[in-house]
N, C-alpha and C positions, 0 to 999 in steps of 0.2 A: 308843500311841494319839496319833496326831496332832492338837492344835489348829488351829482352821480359824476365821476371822473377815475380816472386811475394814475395811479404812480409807481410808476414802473410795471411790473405785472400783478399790483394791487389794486385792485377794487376796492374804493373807496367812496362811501353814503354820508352824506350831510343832513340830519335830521332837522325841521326850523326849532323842534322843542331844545336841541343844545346851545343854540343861540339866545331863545327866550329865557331857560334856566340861567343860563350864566349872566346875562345880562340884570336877572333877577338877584342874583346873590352879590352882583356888584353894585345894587343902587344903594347901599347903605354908605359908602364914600363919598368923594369929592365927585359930583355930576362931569365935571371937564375929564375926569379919567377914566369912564364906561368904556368909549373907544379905544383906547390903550389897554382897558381890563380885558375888554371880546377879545384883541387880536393876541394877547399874549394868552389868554388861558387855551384858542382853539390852535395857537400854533405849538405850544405847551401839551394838548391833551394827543394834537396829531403827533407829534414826538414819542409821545409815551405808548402809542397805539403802534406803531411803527418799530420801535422797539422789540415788541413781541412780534411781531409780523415779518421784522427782516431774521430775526431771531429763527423762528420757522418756517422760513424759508431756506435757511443755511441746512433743516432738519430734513427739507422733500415736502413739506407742507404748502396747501395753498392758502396762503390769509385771504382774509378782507377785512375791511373794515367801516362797522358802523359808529358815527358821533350822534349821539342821540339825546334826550332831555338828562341819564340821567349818569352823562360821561362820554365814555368812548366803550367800543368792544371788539376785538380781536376775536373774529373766527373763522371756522377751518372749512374749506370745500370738502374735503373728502379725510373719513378719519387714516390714521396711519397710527401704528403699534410706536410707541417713542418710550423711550427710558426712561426711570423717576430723573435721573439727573441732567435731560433733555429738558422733562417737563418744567421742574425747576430754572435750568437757566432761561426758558422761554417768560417764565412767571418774571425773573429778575429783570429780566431787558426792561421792560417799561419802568418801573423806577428808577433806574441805573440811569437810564436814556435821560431822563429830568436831573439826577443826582449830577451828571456832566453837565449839562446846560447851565445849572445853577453856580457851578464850578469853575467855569469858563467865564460866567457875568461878573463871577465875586472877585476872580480873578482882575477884570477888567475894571472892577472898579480901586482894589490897589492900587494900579497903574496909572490911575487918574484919568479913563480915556473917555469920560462919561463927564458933562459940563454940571459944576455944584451948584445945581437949580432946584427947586421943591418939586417941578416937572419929573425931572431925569429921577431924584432922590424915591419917588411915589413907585416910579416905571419900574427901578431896579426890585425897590419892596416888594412888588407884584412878582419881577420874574421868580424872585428868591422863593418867594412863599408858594408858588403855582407848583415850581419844580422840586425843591426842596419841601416845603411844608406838606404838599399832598403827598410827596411821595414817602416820605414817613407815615404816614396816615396810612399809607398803600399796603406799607407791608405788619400793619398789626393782622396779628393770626384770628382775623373773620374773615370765613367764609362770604362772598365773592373777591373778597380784594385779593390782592395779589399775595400778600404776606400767609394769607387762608390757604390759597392754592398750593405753597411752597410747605405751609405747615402738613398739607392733607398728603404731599405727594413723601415728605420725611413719616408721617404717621404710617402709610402704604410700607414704606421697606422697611419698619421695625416691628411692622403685623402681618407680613404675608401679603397685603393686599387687603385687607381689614380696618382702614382707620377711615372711613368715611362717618359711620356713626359717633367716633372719638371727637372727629373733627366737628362736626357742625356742636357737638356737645361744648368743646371750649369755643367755639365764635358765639353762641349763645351765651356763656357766661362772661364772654372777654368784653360783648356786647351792652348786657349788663350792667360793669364795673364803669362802662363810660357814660352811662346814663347818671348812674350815682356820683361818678370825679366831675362831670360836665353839673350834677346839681349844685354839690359841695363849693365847684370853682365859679359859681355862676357864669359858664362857656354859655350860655343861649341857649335856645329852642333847635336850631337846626342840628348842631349834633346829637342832640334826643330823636328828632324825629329820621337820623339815620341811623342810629341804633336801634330802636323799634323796626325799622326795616330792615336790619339786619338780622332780629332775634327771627322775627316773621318768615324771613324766607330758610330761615336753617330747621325753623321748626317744620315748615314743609316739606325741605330736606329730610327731613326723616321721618317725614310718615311717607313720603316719596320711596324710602329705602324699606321701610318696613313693607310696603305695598309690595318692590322687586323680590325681599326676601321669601314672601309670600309666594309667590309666581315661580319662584325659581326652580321647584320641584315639578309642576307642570310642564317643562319643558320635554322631559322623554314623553309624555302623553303626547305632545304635537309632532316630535321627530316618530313617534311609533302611527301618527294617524296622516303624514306625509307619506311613509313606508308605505300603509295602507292605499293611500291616493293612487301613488304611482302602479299600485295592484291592481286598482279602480275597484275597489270594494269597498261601497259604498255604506255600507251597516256599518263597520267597523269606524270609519271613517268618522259617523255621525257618534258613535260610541266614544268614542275617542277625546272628539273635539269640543262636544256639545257641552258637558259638564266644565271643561276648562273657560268656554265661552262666559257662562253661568257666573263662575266663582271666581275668576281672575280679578285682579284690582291694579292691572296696569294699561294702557291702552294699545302700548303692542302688542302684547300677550292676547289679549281682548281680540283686537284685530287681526291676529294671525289665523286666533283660531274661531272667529266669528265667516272667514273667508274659507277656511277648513269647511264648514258646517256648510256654507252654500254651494261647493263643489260637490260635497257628498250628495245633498238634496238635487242637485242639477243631474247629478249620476243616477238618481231616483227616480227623475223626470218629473220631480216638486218644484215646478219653477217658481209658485205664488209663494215657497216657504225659502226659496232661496234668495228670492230679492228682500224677504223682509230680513236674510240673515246679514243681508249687502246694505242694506238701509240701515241696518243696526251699527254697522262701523264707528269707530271713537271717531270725533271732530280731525278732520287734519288727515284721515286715512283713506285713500283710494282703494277700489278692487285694482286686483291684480292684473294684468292686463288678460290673460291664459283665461281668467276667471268670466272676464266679460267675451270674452272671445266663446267660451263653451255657453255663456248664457246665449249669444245673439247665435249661435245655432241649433238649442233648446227651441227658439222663438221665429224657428222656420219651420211652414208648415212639411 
């Protein structure tokens, strides 16, 4: 069961797997300091989510935010067109936002305002490491972390808009190099098996992009078989869409022109071929509303 609350005009989800994660990755210490580990990492991870959130907010962005098994995530109700160096300070906020907290403890612990206990000594390590140590971690240049996103958005303005393939290309080898330093330095099992989830999801990354590059020429075919729609010429329409339908390899592209294809057929008065072309839809994709609207007057006698 998910928590749901907001802060300020944030929307904010509490998943229970961020609790059971974390709760997991602190059983290897002292059992009396679990409770002080949960409440520093989630008050620590809501810091760093918030970060980017008040961040874009200050942009016209609407955040929210979900804490979930495997972190936090920061994102957006409605896209908005923002600068590389918007998208970048947005990327920064969340580790900056910990890089202060950490700042402010170590500070406090100079001053001596913190009692010299093995309690308090434990609590401070924890803040130090949560906000400080992840958030170095944050910004090595892979792909999802933050330091990725800031890498991907400086690749963008030294290639036109072209460093997405660059990009996942170094978080896969940066990925890599920390499975090899974490073998070498015997770090554990866990930063392996987040580098393997990290090579994973950049190599999908780019067959993701190879898919878009794909597709991308197909777009005057959909803009010229809309053209057609709004003529209500219905051949051309299925001409048009029908092959894009076929050979596309993204699910929007798919779907734009899988719902192309059953407008044309409804125009035909093939209503048995236009629901199968509305059944066919990618996972996740609705008819259009116009779409079921022409169907359920097809389907009056």
């Amino acid at each position: 069961m998910k928590l749901s609350f907001h802060l300020g005009r944030i929307p904010v989800q509490i998943h229970p797997m961020f609790f059971i994660l974390a709760g997991f990755l602190g059983m290897n210490g002292d059992p009396r300091m679990l409770v002080p580990w949960l409440l520093v990492v989630f008050v620590s991870v809501m810091l760093h989510e918030l970060g980017h959130a008040t961040t874009g907010l200050a942009f016209g962005l609407e955040p929210r935010i979900d804490l979930h098994g495997m972190g936090g995530t920061t994102s957006w109700a409605t896209p908005k067109k923002l600068s590389i160096a918007q998208r970048i300070a947005i990327s920064l906020a969340g580790p900056f936002a910990g890089f202060i907290v950490g700042a402010i403890v170590f500070g406090l612990v100079i001053a001596g305002v913190f009692p010299d206990t093995p309690v308090w000594t434990s609590v401070v390590g924890i803040v130090l490491w949560v906000n400080v140590g992840w958030g170095v971690f944050n910004l090595l240049p892979v792909l999802p972390l933050d330091g990725g996103n800031v890498m991907l958005q400086v690749l963008h303005a030294f290639t036109g808009g072209r460093g997405e393939r660059i990009a996942h290309y170094v978080s896969i080898g940066v990925a890599a190099l920390g499975i090899v330093a974490g073998y070498l330095l015997q770090l554990g099992w866990w930063g392996a098996m987040l580098a393997l989830m990290f090579i994973g999801t950049n190599y999908q990354g780019l067959q993701s992009l190879k898919a878009r590059e794909h597709d991308a020429p197909m777009r005057d075919s959909l803009k010229k078989a809309y053209a057609a729609l709004e003529s209500k010429d219905a051949e051309q329409v299925l001409a048009l869409a029908r092959p894009v339908a076929l050979e596309s390899k993204t699910p929007q592209v798919r779907a734009e022109a899988l719902q192309l294809v059953a407008f044309g057929f409804l125009l035909e008065g093939r209503v048995a071929d236009a629901d199968a072309a509305i059944a066919a839809l990618p996972k996740g994709y609705a008819p259009h509303p116009s779409l079921l609207e022409l169907r359920a007057a097809a389907a009056r006698p």
